[in-house]
C-alpha positions in Angstrom: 17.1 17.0 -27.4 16.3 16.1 -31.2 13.2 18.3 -30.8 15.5 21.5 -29.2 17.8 20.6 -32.0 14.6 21.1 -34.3 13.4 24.2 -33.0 16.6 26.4 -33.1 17.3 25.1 -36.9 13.4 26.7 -37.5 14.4 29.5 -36.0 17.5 30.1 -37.8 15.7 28.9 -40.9 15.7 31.9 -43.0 19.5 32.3 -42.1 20.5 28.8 -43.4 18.1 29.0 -46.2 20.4 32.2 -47.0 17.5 34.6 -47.0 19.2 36.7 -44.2 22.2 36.9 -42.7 21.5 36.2 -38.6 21.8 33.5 -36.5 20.5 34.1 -33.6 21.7 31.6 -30.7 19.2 30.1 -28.5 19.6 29.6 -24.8 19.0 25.8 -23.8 16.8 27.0 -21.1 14.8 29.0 -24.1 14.8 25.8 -26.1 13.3 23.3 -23.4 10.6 25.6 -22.9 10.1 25.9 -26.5 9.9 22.0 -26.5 7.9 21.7 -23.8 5.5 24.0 -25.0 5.1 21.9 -28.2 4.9 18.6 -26.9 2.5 18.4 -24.2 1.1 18.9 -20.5 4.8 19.0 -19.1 5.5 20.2 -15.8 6.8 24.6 -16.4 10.2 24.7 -16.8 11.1 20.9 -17.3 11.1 18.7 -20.8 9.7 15.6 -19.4 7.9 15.4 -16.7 4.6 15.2 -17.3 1.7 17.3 -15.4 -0.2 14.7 -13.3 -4.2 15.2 -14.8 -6.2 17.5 -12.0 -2.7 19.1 -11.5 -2.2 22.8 -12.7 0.5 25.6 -12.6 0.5 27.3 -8.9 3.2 29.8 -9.9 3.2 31.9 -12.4 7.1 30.9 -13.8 8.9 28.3 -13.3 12.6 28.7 -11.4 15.3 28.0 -13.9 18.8 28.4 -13.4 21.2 27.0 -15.6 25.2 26.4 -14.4 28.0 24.8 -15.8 27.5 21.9 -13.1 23.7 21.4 -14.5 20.7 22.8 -14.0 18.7 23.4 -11.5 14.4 24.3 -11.8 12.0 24.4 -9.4 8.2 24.6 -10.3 5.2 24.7 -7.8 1.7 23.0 -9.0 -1.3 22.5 -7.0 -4.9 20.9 -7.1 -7.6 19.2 -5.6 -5.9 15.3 -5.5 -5.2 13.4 -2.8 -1.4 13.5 -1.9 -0.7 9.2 -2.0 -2.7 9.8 -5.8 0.1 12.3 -6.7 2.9 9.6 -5.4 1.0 6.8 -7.3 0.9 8.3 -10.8 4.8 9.6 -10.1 6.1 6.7 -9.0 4.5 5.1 -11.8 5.3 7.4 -14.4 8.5 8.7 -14.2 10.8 5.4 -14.3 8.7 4.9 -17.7 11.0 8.5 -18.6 14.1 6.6 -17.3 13.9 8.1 -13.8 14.9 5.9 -10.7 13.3 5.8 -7.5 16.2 6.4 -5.4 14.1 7.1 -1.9 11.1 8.4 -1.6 9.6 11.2 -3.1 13.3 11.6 -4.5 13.9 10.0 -8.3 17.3 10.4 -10.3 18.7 10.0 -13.9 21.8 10.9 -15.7 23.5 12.7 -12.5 20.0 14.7 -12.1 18.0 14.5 -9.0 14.0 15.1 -8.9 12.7 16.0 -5.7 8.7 15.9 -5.0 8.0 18.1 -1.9 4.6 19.0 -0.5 4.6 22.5 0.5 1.9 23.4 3.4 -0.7 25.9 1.1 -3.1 28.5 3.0 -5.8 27.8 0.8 -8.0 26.3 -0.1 -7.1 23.8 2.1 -8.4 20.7 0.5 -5.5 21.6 -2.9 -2.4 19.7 -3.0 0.5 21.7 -3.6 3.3 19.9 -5.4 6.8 21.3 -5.4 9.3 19.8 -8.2 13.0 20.4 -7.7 15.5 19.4 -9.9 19.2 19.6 -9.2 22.3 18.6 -10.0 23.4 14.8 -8.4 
């Protein structure tokens, strides 16, 4: 959140610094992405979870829909891995970002809940499609 925090401050900057006199107001969905763009190989739409290596975008933009009871994001990414290698590096990676296993293929933290679904893909047929869903627990 520090880094969100950063961002809007940089892009108020000139505001603050009083060489102008707008603010413009950032959306948090705008923000993450702006985080997320600036630290790493993160899965589109989300702030922390990371892209597994031989994983890449399937969808050209991310689902993000922000409501008062949380969020809610959706991102699709696909490539030539073996399904239980996708569940390995997840399983072992995400409870390092605080996330908890909570059955499988389904991890929560701080009343969020990550979903890892495996959408059927028409081709090519050896990919791996990857759906994350994040809701509101």
């Amino acid at each position: 959140m520090l880094r969100a925090a950063s961002a809007a401050f940089l892009l108020a900057g000139p505001a603050v610094a009083g060489l102008g006199s707008f603010l413009i107001p950032i959306p948090p969905a705008f923000a993450a992405q702006l985080v997320a763009a600036d630290s790493g190989p993160f899965v589109p739409g989300f702030t922390d979870v990371p892209v597994m290596p031989g994983l890449a975008t399937a969808e050209s933009e991310p689902l993000v829909f922000d409501k008062p009871g949380g969020r809610i994001v959706q991102a699709v990414l696909s490539g030539e891995v073996p399904r239980q290698a996708v569940l390995a590096f997840y399983d072992q990676t995400l409870p390092q970002l605080g996330w908890r296993r909570a059955s499988d293929r389904v991890f929560v933290r701080e009343g969020e809940e990550l979903r890892l679904e495996f959408p059927q893909q028409a081709k090519p047929k050896s990919a791996t499609a990857v759906r994350f869903t994040l809701t509101p627990r």
